[in-house]
C-alpha positions as CSV (number, residue, x, y, z in Angstrom):
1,X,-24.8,23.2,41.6
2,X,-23.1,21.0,39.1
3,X,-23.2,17.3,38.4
4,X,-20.9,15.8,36.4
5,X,-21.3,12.5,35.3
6,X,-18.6,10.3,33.6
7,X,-19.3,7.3,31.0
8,X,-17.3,5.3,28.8
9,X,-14.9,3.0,30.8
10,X,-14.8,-0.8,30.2
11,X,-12.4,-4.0,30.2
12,X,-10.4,-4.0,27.0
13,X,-6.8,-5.0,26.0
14,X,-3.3,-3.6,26.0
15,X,-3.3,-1.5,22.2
16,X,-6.9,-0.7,22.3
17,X,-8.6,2.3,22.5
18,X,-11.5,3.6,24.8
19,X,-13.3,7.4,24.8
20,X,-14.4,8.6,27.8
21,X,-17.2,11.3,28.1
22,X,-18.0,13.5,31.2
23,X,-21.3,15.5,30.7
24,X,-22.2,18.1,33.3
25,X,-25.7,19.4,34.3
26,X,-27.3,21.9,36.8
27,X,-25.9,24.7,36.6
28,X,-25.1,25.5,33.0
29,X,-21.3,27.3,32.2
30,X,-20.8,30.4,30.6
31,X,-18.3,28.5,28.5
32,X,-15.5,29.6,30.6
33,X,-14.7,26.1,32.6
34,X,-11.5,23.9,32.9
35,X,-12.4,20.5,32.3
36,X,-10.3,17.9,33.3
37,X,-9.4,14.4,33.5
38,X,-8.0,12.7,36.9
39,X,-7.1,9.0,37.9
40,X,-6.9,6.9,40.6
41,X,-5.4,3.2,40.5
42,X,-5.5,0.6,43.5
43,X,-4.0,2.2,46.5
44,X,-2.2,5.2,44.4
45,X,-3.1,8.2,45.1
46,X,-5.4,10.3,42.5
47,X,-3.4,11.8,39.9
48,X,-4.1,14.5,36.8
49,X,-4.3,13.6,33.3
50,X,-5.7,15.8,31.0
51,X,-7.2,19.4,30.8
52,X,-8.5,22.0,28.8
53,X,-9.0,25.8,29.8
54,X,-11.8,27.8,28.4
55,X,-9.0,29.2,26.0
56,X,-8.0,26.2,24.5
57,X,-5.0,25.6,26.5
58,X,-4.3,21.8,27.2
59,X,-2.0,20.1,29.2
60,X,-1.4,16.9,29.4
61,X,0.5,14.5,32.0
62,X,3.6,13.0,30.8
63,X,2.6,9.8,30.9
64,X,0.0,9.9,28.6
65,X,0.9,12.6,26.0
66,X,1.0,11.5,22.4
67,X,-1.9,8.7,23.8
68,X,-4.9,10.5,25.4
69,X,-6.5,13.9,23.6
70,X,-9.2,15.9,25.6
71,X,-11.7,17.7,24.0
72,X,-14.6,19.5,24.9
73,X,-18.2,20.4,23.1
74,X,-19.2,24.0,25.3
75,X,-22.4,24.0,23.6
76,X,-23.5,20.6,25.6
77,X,-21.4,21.0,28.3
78,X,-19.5,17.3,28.0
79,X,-15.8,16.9,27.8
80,X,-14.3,13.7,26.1
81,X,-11.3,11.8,26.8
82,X,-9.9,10.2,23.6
83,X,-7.4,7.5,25.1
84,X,-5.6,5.2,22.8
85,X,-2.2,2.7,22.6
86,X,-3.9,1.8,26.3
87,X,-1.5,0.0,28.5
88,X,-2.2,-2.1,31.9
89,X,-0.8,0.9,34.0
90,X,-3.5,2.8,32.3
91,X,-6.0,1.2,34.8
92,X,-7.6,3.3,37.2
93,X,-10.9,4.8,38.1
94,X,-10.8,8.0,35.6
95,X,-12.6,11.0,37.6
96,X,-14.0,14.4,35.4
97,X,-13.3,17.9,36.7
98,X,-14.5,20.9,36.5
99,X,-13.9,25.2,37.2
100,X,-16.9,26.8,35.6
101,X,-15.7,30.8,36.4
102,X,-12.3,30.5,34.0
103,X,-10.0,31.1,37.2
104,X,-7.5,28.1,36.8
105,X,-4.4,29.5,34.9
106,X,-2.3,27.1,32.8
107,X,0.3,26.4,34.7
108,X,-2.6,25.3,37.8
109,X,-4.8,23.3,35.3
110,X,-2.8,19.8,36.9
111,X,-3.9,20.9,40.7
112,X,-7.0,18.6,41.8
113,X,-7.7,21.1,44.5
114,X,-8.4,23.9,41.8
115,X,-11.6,22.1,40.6
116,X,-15.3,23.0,41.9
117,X,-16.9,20.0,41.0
118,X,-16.1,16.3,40.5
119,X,-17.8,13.1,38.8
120,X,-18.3,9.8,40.5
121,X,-15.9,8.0,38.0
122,X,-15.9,5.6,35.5
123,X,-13.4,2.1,35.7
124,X,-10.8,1.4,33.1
125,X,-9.4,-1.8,32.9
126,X,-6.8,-2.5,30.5
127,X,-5.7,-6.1,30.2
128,X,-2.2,-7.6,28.9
């Protein structure tokens, strides 16, 4: 089993910047995992952000590219969320995601129901 566990998220203002940080334990990965970043605002449904294949691959949601930058750190198994130029819309619960075998392909990395294994979430409020 796999627990992932998000941290990070606070209350700041429109401009700012925030990092996010998802570290996973149990079951250690073979340093073939997607990682990936999904959020969910009031009564929206959940929607993909960011993710990064094994390979280095990345792809990012239109609405945040050129803003948010995921990296990852396979030696500690964690997975970071660089967001900046935050906006209000930008509030949400952010969710980490994870495929430890390397199955996703690229063009499948944006599909919640590819991912294994899910964090509880961390808020993100961004004030005007």
């Amino acid at each position: 089993q796999v627990q992932l566990a998000e941290s990070g998220g606070g209350l700041v203002q429109a401009g700012d910047s925030l990092r996010l940080s998802c570290a996973a334990s149990g079951r250690t990965f073979n340093g073939r995992a997607t990682m990936a970043w999904f959020r969910q605002a009031p009564g929206k449904e959940r929607e993909f952000i960011a993710a990064l294949r094994w390979s280095g691959g990345t792809s990012y949601a239109d609405s945040v590219k050129g803003r948010f930058s995921i990296s990852r750190d396979s030696a500690k198994n964690t997975a970071t969320l660089q967001m900046n130029s935050l906006k209000p819309e930008d509030t949400a619960v952010y969710y980490c995601a994870a495929e430890p075998s390397g199955r996703i392909i690229l063009s499948a990395m944006s599909l919640s129901g590819q991912y294994d294994y899910w964090g509880q979430g961390t808020q993100v409020t961004v004030s005007e």
